[in-house]
Chimera marker file (.cmm) of the C-alpha trace (Angstrom):
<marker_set name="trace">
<marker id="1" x="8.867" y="-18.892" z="-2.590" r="1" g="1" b="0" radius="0.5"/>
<marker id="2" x="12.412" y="-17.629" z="-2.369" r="1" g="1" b="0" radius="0.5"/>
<marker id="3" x="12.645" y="-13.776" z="-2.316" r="1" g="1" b="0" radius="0.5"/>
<marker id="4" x="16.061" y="-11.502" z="-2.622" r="1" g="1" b="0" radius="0.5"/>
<marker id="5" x="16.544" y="-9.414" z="-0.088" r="1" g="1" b="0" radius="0.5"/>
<marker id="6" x="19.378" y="-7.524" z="1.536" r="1" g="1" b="0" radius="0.5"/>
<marker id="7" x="19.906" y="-6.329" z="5.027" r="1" g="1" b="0" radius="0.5"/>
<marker id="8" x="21.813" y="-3.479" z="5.536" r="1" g="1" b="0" radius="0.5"/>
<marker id="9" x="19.794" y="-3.634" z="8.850" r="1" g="1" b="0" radius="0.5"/>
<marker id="10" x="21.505" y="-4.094" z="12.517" r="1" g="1" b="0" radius="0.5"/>
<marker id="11" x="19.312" y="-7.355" z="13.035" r="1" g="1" b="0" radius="0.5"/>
<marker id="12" x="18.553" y="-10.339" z="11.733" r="1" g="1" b="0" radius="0.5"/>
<marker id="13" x="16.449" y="-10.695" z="8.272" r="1" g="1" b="0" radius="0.5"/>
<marker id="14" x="12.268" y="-10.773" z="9.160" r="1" g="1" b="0" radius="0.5"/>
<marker id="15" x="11.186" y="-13.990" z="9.843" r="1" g="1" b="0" radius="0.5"/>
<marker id="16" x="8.209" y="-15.623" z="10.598" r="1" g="1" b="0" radius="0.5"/>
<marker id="17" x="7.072" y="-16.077" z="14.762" r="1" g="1" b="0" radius="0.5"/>
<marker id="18" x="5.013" y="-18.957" z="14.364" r="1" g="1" b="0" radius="0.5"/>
<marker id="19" x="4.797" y="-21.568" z="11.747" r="1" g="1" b="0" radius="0.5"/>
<marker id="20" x="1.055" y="-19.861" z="10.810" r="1" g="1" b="0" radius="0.5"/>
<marker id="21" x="2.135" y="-16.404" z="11.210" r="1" g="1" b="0" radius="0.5"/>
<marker id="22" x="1.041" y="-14.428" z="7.993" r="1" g="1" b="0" radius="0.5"/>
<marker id="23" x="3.609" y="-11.723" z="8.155" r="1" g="1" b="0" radius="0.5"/>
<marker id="24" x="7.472" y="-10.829" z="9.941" r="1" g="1" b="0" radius="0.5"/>
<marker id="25" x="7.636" y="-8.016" z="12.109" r="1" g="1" b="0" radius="0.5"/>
<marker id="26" x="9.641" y="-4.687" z="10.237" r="1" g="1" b="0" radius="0.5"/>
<marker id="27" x="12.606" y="-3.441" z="13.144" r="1" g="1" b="0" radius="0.5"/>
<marker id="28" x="13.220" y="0.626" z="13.209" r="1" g="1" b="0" radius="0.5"/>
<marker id="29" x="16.993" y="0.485" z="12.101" r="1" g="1" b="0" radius="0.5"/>
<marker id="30" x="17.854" y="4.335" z="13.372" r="1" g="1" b="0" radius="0.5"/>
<marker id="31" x="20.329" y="5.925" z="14.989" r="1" g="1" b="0" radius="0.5"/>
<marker id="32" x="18.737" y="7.885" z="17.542" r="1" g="1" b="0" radius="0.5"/>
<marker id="33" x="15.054" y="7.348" z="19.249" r="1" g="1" b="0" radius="0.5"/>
<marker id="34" x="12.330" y="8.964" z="17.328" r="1" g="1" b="0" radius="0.5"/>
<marker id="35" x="9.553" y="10.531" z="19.548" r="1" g="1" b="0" radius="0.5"/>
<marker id="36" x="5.991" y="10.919" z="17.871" r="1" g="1" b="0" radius="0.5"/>
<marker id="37" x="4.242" y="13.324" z="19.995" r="1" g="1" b="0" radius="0.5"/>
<marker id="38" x="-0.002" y="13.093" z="19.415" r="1" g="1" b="0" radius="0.5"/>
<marker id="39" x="-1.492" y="12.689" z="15.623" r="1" g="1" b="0" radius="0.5"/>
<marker id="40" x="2.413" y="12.923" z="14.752" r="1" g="1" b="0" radius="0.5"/>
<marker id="41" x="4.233" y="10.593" z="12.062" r="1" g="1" b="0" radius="0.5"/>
<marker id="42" x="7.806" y="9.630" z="10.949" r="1" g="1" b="0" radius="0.5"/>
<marker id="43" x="9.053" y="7.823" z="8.288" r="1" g="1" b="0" radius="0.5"/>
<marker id="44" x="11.293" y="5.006" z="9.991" r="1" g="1" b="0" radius="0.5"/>
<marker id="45" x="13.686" y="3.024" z="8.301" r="1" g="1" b="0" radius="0.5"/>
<marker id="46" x="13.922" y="-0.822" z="8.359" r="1" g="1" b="0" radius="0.5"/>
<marker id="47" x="17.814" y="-0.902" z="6.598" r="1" g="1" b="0" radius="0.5"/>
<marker id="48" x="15.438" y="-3.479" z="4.158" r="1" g="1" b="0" radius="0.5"/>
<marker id="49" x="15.671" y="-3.820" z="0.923" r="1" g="1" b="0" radius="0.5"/>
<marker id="50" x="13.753" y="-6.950" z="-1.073" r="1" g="1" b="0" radius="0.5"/>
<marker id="51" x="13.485" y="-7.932" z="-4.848" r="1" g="1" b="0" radius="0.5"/>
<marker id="52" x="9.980" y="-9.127" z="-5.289" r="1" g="1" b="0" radius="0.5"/>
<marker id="53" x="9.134" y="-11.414" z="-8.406" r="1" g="1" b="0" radius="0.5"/>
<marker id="54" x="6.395" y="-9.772" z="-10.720" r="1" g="1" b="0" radius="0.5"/>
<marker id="55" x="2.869" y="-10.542" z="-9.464" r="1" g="1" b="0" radius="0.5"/>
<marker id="56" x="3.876" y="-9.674" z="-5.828" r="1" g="1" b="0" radius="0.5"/>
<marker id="57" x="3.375" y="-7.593" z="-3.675" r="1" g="1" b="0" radius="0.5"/>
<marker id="58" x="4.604" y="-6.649" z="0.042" r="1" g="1" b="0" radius="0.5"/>
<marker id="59" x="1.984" y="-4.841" z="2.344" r="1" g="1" b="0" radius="0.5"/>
<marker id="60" x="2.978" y="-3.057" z="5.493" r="1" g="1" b="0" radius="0.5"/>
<marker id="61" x="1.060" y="-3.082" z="7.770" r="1" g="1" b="0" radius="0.5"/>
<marker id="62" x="0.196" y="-2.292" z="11.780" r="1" g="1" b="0" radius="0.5"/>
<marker id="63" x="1.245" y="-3.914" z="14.408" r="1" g="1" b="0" radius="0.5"/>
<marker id="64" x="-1.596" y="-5.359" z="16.816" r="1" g="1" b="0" radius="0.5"/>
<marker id="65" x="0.086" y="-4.781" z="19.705" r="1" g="1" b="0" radius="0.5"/>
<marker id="66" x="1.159" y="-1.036" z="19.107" r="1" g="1" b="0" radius="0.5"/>
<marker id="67" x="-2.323" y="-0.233" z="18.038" r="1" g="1" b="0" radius="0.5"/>
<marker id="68" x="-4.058" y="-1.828" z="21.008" r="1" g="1" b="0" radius="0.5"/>
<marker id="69" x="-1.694" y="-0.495" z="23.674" r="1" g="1" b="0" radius="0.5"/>
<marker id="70" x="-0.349" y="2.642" z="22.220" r="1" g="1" b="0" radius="0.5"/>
<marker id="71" x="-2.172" y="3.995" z="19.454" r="1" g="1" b="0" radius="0.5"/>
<marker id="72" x="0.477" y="3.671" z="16.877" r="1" g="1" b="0" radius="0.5"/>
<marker id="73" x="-0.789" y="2.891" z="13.724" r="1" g="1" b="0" radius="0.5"/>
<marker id="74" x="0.827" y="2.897" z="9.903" r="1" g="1" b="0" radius="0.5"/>
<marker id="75" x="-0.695" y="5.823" z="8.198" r="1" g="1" b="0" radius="0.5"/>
<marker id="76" x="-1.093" y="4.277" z="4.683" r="1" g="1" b="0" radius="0.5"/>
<marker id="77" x="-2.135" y="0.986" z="5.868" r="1" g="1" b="0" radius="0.5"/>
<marker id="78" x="-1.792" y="-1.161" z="4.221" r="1" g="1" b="0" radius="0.5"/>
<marker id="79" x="1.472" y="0.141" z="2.677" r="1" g="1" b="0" radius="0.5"/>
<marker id="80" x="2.641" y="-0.898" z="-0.721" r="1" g="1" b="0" radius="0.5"/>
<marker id="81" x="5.699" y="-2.057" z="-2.077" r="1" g="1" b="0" radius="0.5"/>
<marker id="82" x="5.406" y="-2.824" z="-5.812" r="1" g="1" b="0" radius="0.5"/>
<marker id="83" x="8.037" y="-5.910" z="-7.138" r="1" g="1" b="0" radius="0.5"/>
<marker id="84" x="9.668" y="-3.152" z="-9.168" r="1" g="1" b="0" radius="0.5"/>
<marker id="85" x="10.776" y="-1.096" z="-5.735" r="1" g="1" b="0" radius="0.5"/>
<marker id="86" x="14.595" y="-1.333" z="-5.244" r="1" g="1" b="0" radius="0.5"/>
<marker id="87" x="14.446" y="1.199" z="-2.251" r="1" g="1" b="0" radius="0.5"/>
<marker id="88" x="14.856" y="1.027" z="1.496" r="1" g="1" b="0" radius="0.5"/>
<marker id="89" x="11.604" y="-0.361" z="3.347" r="1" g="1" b="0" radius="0.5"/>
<marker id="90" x="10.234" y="2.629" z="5.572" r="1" g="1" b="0" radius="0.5"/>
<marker id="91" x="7.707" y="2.497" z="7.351" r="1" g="1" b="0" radius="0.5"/>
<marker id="92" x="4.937" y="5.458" z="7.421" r="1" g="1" b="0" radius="0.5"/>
<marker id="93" x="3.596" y="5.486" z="11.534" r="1" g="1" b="0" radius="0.5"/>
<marker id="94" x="1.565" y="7.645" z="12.839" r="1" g="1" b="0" radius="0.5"/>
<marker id="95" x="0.410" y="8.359" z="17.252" r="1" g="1" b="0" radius="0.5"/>
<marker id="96" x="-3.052" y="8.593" z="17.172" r="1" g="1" b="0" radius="0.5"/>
<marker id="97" x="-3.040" y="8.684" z="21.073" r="1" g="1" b="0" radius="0.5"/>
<marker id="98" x="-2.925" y="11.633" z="23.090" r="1" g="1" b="0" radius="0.5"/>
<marker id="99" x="0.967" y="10.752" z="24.770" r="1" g="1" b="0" radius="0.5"/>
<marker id="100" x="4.243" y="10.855" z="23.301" r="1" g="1" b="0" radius="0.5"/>
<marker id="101" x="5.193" y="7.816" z="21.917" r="1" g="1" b="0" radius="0.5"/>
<marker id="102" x="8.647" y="6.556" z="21.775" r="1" g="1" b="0" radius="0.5"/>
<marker id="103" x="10.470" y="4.632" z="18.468" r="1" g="1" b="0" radius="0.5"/>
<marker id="104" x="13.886" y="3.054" z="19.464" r="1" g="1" b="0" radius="0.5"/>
<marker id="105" x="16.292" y="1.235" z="17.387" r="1" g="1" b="0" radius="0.5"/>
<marker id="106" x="14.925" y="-2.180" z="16.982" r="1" g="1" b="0" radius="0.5"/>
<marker id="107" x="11.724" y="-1.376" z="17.920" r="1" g="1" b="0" radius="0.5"/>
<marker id="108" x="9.101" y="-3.694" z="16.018" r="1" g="1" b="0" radius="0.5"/>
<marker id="109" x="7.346" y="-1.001" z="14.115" r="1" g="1" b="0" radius="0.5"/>
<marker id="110" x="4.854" y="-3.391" z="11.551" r="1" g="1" b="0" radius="0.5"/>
<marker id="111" x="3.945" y="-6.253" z="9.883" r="1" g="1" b="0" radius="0.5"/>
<marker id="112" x="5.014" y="-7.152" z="6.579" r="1" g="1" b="0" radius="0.5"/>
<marker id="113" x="2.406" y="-9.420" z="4.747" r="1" g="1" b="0" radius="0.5"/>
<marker id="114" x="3.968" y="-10.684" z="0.930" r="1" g="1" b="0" radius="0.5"/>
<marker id="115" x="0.683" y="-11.182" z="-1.459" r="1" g="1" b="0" radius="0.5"/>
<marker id="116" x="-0.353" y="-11.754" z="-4.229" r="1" g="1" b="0" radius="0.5"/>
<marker id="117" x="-1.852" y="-9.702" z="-6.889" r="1" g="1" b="0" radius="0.5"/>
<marker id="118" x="-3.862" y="-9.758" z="-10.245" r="1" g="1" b="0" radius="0.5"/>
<marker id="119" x="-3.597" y="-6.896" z="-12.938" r="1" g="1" b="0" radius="0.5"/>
<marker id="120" x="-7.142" y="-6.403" z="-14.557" r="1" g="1" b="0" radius="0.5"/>
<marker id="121" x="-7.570" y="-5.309" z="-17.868" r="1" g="1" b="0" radius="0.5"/>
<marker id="122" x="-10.613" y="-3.056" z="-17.906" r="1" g="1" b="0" radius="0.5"/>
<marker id="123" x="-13.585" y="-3.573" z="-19.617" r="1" g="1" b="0" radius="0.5"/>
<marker id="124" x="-15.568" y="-0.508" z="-20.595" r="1" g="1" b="0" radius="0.5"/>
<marker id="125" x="-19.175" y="-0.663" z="-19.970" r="1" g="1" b="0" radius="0.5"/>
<marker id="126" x="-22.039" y="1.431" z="-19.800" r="1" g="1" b="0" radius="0.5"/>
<marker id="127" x="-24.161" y="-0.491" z="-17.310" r="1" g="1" b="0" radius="0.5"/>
<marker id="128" x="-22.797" y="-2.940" z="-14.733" r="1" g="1" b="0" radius="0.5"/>
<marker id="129" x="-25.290" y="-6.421" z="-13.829" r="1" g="1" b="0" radius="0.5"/>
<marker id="130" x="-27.543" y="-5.770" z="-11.033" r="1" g="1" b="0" radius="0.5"/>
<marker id="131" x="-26.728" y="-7.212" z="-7.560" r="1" g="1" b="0" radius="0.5"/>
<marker id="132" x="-28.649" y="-8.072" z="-4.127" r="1" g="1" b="0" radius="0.5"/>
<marker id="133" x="-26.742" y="-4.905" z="-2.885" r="1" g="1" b="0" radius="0.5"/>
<marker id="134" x="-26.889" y="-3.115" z="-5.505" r="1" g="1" b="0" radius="0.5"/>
<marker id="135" x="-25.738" y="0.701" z="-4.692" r="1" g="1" b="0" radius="0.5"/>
<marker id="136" x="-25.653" y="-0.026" z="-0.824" r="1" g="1" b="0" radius="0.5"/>
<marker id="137" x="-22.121" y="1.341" z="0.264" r="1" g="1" b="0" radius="0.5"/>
<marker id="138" x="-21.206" y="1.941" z="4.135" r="1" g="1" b="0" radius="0.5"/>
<marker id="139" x="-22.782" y="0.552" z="6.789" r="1" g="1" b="0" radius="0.5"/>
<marker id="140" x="-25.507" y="-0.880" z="3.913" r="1" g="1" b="0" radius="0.5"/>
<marker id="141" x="-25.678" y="-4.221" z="5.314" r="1" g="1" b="0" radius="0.5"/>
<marker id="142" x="-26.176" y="-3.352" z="9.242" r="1" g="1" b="0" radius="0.5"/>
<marker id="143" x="-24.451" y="-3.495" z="11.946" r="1" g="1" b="0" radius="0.5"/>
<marker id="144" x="-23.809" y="-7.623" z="12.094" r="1" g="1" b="0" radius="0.5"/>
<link id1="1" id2="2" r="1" g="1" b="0" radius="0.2"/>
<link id1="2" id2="3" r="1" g="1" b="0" radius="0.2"/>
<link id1="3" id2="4" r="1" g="1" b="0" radius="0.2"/>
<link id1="4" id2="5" r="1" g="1" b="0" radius="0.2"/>
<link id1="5" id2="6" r="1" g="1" b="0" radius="0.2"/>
<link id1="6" id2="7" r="1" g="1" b="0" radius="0.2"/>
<link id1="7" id2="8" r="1" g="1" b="0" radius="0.2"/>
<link id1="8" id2="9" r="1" g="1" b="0" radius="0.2"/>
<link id1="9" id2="10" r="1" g="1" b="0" radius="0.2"/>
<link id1="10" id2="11" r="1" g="1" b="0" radius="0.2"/>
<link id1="11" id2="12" r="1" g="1" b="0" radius="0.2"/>
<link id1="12" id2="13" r="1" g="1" b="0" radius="0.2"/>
<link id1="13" id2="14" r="1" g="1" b="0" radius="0.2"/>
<link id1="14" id2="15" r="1" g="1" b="0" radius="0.2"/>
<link id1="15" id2="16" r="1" g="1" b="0" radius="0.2"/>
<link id1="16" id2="17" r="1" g="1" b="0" radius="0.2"/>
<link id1="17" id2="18" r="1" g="1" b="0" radius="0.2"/>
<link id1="18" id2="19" r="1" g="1" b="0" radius="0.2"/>
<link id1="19" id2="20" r="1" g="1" b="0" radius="0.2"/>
<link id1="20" id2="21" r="1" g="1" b="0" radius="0.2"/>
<link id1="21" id2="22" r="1" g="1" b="0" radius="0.2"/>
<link id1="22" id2="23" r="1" g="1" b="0" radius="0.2"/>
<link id1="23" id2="24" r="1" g="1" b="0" radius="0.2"/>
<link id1="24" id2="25" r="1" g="1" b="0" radius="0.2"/>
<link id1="25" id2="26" r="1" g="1" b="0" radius="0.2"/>
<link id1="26" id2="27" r="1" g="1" b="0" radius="0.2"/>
<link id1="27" id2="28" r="1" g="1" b="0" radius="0.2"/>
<link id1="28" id2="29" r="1" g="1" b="0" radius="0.2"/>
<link id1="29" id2="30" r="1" g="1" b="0" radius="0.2"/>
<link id1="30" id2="31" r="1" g="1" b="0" radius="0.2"/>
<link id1="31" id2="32" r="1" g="1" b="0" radius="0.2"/>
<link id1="32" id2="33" r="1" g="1" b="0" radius="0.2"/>
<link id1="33" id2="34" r="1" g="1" b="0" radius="0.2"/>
<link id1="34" id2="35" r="1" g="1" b="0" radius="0.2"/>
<link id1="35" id2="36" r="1" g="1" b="0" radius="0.2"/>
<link id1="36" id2="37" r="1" g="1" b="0" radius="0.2"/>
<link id1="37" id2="38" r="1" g="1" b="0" radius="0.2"/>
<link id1="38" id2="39" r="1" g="1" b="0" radius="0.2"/>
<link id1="39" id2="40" r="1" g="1" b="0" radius="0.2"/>
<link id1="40" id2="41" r="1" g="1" b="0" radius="0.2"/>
<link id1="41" id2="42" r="1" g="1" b="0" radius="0.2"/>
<link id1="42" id2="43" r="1" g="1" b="0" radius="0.2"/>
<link id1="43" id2="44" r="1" g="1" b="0" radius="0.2"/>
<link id1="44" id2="45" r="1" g="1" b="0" radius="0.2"/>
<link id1="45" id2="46" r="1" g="1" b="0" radius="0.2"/>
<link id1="46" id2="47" r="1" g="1" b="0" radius="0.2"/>
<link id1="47" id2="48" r="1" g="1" b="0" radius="0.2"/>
<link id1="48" id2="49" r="1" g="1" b="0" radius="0.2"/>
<link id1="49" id2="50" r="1" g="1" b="0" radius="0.2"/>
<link id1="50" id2="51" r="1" g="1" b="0" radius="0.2"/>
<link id1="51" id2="52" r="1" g="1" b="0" radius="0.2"/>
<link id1="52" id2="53" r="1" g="1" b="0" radius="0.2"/>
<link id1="53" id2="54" r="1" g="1" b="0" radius="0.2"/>
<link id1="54" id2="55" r="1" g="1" b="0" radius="0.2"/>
<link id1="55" id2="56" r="1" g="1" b="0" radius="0.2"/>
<link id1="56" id2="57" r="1" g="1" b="0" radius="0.2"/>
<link id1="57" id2="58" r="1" g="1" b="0" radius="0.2"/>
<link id1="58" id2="59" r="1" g="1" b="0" radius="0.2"/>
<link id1="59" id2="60" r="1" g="1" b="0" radius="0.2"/>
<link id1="60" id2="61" r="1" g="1" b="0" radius="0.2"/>
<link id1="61" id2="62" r="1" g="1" b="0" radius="0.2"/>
<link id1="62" id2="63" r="1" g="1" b="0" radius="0.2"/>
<link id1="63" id2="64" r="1" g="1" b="0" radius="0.2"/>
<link id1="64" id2="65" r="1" g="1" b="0" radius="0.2"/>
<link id1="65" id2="66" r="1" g="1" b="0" radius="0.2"/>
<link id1="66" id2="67" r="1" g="1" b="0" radius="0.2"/>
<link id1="67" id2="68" r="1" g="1" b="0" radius="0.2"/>
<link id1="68" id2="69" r="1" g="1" b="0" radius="0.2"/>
<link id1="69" id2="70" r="1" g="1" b="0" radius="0.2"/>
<link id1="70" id2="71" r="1" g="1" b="0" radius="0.2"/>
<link id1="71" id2="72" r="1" g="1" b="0" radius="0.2"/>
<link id1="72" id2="73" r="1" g="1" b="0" radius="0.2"/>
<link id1="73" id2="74" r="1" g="1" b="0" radius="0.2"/>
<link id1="74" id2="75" r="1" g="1" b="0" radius="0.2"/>
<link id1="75" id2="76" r="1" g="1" b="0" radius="0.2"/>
<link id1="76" id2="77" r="1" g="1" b="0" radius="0.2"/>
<link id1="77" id2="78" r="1" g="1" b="0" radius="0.2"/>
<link id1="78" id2="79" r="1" g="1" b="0" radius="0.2"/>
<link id1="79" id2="80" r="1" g="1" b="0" radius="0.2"/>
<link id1="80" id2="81" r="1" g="1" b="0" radius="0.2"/>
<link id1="81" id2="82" r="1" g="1" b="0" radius="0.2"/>
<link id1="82" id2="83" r="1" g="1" b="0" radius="0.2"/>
<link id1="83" id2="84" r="1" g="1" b="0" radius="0.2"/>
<link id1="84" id2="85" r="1" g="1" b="0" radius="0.2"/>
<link id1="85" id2="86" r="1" g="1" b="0" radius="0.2"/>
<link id1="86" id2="87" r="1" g="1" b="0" radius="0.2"/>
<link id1="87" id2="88" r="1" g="1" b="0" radius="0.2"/>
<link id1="88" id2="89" r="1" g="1" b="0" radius="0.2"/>
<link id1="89" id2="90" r="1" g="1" b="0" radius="0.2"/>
<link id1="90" id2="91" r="1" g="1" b="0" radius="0.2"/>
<link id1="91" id2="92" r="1" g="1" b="0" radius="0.2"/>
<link id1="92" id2="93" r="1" g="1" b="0" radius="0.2"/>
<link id1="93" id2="94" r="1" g="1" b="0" radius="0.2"/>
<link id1="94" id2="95" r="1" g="1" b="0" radius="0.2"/>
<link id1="95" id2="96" r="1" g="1" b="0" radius="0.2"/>
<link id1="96" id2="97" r="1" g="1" b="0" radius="0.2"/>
<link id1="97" id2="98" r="1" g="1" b="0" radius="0.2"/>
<link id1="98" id2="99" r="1" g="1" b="0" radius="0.2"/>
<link id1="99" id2="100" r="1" g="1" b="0" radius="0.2"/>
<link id1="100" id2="101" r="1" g="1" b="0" radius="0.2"/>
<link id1="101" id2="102" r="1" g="1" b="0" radius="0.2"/>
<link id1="102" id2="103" r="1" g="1" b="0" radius="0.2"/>
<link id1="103" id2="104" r="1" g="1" b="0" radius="0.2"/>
<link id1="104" id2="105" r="1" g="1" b="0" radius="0.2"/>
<link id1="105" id2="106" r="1" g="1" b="0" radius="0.2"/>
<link id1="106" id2="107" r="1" g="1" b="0" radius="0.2"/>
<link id1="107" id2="108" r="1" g="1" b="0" radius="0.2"/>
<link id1="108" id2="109" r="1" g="1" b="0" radius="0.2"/>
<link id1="109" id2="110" r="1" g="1" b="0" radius="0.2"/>
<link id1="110" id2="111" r="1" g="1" b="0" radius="0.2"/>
<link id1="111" id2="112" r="1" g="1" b="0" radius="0.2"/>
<link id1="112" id2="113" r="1" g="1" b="0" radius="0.2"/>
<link id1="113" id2="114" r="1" g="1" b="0" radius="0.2"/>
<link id1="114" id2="115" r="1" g="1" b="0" radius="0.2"/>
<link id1="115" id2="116" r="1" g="1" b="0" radius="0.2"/>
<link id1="116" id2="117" r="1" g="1" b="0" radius="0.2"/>
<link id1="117" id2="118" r="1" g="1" b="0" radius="0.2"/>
<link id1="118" id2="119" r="1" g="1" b="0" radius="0.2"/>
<link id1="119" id2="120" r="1" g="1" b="0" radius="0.2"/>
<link id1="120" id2="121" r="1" g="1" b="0" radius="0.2"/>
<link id1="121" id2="122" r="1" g="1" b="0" radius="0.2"/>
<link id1="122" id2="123" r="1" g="1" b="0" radius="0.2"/>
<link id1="123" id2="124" r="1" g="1" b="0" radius="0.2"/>
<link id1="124" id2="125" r="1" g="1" b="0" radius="0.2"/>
<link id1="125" id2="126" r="1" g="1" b="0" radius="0.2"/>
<link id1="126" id2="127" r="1" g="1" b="0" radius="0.2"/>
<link id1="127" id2="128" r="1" g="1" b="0" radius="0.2"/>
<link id1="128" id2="129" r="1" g="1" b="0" radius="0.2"/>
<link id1="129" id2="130" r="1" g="1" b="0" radius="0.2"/>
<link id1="130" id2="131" r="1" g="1" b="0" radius="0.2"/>
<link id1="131" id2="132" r="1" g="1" b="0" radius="0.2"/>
<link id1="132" id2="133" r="1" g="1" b="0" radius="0.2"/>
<link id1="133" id2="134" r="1" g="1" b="0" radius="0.2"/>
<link id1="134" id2="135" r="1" g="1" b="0" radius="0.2"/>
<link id1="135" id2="136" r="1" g="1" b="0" radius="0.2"/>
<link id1="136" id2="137" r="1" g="1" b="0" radius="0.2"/>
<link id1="137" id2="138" r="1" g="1" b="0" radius="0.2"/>
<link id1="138" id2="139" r="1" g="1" b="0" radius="0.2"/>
<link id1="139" id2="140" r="1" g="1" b="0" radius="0.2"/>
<link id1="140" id2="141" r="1" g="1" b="0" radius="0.2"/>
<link id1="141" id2="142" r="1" g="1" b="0" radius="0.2"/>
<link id1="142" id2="143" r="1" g="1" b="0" radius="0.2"/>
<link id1="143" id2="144" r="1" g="1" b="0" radius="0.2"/>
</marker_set>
């Protein structure tokens, strides 16, 4: 699938790492380091900006490694940019460690994941079909 995008970015367009890599790591394109002290977020920019065809979708999304090692998470995860979005790609991260964390330019900030999507048309109802679960909601199904 061939997607528009441009890249007023100082690096190269996302690609992906490996040939069964689901998403391309997002770069903080800024002009100064960003420090996010503990349970602090930023909005960093990517210089990204994509033309998705209808249907589509882009989610943003953590990166492993950041998460693991440093606590640094993407606070609306998974982030979503609609095919109808002409705006920059920022990224929404959030330090849910107790130390400073520090963004530089270039950085590898996320993930971004393109996906598919259906629209529903809804159905109104006043009673849904029963189901094995049935009303069970978190943690409903035990711990395995």
């Amino acid at each position: 699938m061939k997607v528009k995008i441009v890249n007023k970015s100082a690096f190269e367009t996302p690609e992906y790492a490996t040939k069964y890599s689901a998403g391309m790591d997002l770069k903080a394109n800024i002009t100064e380091p960003i420090t996010l002290g503990p349970l602090q977020g930023a909005m960093v920019p990517t210089g990204l900006f994509i033309e998705l065809p209808e249907g589509y979708e882009a989610q943003i999304r953590p990166r492993s490694g950041l998460a693991a090692k440093y606590g640094i998470s993407v606070t609306n995860s998974p982030g979503t940019i609609d095919a109808d979005y002409r705006g920059e790609i920022k990224v929404l991260l959030v330090n849910l460690s107790a130390d400073p964390f520090v963004i530089n330019h270039g950085e590898r900030i996320a993930q971004m994941v393109i996906a598919r999507h259906e629209k529903v048309e809804w159905q109104e109802a006043e009673s849904l079909e029963e189901s094995e679960r049935g009303e069970g909601g978190f943690g409903s199904t035990g711990r395995n």
